[in-house]
Every structure is written in structure tokens, then in C-alpha cells.
C-alpha positions in Angstrom: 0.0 0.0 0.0 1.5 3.3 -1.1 0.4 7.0 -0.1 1.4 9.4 -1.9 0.4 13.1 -2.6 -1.5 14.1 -6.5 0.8 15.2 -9.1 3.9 13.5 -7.2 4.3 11.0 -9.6 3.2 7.9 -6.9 0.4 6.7 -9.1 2.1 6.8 -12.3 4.9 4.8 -11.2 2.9 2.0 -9.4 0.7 1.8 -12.6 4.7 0.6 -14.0 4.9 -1.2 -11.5 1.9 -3.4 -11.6 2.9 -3.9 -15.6 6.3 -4.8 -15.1 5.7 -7.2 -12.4 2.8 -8.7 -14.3 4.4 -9.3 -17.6 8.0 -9.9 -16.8 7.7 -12.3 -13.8 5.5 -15.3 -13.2 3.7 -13.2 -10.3 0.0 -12.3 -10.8 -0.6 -8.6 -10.6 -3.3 -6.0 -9.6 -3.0 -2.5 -8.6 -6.1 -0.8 -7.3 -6.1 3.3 -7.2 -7.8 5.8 -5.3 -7.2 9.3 -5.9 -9.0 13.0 -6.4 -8.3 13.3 -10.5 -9.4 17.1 -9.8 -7.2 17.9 -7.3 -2.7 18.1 -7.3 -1.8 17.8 -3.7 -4.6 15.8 -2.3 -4.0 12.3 -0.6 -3.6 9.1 -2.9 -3.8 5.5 -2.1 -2.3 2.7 -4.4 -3.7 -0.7 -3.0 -0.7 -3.4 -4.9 -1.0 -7.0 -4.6 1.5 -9.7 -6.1 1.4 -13.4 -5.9 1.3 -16.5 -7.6 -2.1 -17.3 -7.2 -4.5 -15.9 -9.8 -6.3 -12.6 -8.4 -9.9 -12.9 -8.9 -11.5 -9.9 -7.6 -9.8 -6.3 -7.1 -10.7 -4.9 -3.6 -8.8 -2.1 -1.4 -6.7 -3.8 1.6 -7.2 -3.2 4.8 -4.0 -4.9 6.0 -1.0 -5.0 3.6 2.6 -6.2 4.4 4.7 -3.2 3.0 2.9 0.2 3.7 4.9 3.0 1.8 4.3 7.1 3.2 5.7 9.7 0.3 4.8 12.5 2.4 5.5 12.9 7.0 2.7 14.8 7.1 0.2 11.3 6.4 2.0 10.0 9.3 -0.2 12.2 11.5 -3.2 12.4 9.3 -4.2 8.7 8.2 
């Protein structure tokens, strides 16, 4: 799970991320975004999951094993 802030580039690179993963490795891949499309500087959330089982059904997480925080401030607000 990343959190990152609009317009930082966060979203775009866990898109790559999910591609990569999901066409060069034998890993299944899903990514699953939420973010304000309207709005640079507001909060986003990028819900990854990897595995070798197939992935039937995208869903947010509410546990993940890696939690990633591009910004101190979320530390305090999420």
C-alpha cells in the first residue's frame, strides 16, 4: 500500500509497477487506485498485490505487508 500526494508522480509509477511485475515475472498482478483526478496535492492511495495465485477480484486492503508514506505529514493524518 502506497500513499502518496497528486501530481507526485506515486500513481504513475505503481501503474509501471503493476505492468512490469505482471508481464515480466510469473507473479500475478493488480493494482487498485484511489485518488481526487481534480485535485494536485490531495491524498492518494495505491492498493498493490502480487502473488502467484490468480487474483480474482480487485478490492482495497485493509492490511498490507509493506505500507509505503511519500509524504511525513500522512503519518499524523491517516
Amino acid at each position: 500500500m502506497f500513499y502518496g500526494l497528486g501530481a507526485d508522480g506515486t500513481v504513475g509509477a505503481n501503474k509501471n509497477t503493476i505492468k512490469i511485475i505482471g508481464s515480466e515475472t510469473d507473479n500475478y498482478a493488480q493494482g487498485y487506485f484511489v485518488y481526487d483526478s481534480k485535485k494536485s496535492g490531495s491524498i492518494t492511495t495505491s492498493h498493490l498485490r502480487f502473488g502467484k495465485e490468480k487474483i480474482l477480484n480487485p478490492y482495497l486492503l485493509s492490511k498490507a505487508d509493506f505500507i509505503a508514506c511519500h509524504n511525513p505529514s500522512f503519518l499524523e493524518k491517516i
